[in-house]
C-alpha positions in Angstrom: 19.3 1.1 -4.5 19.0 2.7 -7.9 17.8 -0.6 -9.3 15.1 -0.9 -6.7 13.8 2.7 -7.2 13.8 2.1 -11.3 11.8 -1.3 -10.4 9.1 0.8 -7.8 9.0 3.6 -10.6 7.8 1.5 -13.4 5.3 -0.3 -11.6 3.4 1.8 -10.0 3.8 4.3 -12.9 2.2 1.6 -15.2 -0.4 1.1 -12.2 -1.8 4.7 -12.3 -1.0 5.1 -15.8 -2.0 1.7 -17.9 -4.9 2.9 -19.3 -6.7 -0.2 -18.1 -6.0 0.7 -14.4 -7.3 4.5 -15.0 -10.8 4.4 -13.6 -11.5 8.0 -16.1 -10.9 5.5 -18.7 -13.7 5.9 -21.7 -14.1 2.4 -21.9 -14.2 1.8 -17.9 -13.6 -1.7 -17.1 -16.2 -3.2 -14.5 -14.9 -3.2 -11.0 -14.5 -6.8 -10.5 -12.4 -6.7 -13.6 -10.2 -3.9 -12.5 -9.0 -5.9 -9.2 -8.3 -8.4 -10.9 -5.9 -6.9 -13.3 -4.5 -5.0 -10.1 -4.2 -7.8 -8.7 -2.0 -9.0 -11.7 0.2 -6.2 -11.5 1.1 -6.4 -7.8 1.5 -9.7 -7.8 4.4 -9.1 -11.1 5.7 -6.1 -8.3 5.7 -8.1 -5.5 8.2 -10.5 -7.4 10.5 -8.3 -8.8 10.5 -6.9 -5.3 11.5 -9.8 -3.8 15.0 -9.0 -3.7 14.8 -6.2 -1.6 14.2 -5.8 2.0 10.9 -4.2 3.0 13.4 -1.3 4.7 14.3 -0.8 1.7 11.6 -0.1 -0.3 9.6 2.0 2.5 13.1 3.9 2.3 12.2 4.3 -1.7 9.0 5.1 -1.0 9.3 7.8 1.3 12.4 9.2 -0.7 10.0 9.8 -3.8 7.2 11.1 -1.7 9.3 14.0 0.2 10.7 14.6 -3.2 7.2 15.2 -4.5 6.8 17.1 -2.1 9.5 19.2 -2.5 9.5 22.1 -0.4 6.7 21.9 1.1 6.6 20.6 4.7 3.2 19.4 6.2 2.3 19.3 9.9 2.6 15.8 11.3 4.3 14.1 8.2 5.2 11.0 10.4 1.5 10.5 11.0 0.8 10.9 7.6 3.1 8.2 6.7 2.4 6.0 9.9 -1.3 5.9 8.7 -0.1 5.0 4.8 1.6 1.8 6.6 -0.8 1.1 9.3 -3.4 0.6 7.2 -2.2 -2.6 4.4 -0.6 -4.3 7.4 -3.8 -4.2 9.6 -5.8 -4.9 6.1 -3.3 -8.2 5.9 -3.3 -9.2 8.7 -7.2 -9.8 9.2 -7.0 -11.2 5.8 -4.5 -13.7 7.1 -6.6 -14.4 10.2 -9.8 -15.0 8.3 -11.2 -11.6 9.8 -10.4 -12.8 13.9 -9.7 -9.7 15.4 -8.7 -11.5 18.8 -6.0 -13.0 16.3 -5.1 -10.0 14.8 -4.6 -8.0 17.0 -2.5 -10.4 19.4 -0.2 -10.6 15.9 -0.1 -7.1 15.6 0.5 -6.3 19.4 -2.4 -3.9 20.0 -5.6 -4.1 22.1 -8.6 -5.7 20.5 -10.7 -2.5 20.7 -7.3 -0.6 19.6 -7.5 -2.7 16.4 -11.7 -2.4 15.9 -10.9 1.5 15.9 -8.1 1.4 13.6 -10.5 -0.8 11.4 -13.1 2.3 11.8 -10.9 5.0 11.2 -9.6 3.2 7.8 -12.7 2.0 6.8 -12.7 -1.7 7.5 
């Protein structure tokens, strides 16, 4: 487990710290060129992640988060982190289905209009 959190540190460290990800960068790169390279770098994250079992990186994840947190304990925390997930695995999943939200949401097992107000809410 300590291998997997130094792997998730250094990646997203260099993601929000490489100065060609920083978007106050004096030099700012154009937009289309900034998904690209972030593109780049989650594609290198996703394979050294690929030993690892999603459980255990959200486990990672939300081990580093409550220890930024640190004593502080915010009102609905589960909702907080429920809408963190909720929102790449619906933005997947209609990428998957080539935007069908019948599809999508049959995969995801919620109601069509369930799904179009999730995609509302997170800005689909």
């Amino acid at each position: 487990m300590e291998i997997l959190d130094q792997t998730v540190t250094s990646t997203t460290d260099h993601l929000t710290t490489s100065p060609e990800m920083r978007t106050n960068s004096p030099e700012p790169l154009g937009q289309v060129e900034q998904a690209r390279q972030k593109a780049e770098a989650m594609q290198r994250l996703g394979a050294k992640l690929d030993n690892y079992s999603l459980e255990d990186i959200v486990e990672v994840k939300i081990s580093r988060f409550l220890d930024q947190l640190s004593s502080f304990h915010p009102e609905n925390l589960y909702g907080m982190i429920m809408g963190k997930i909720e929102k790449p695995l619906i933005k997947q999943i209609l990428q998957r289905t080539g935007g069908n939200q019948v599809h999508a949401a049959k995969i995801l097992g919620i109601n069509r209009n369930t799904l179009r107000k999730k995609m509302k809410i997170f800005g689909f």
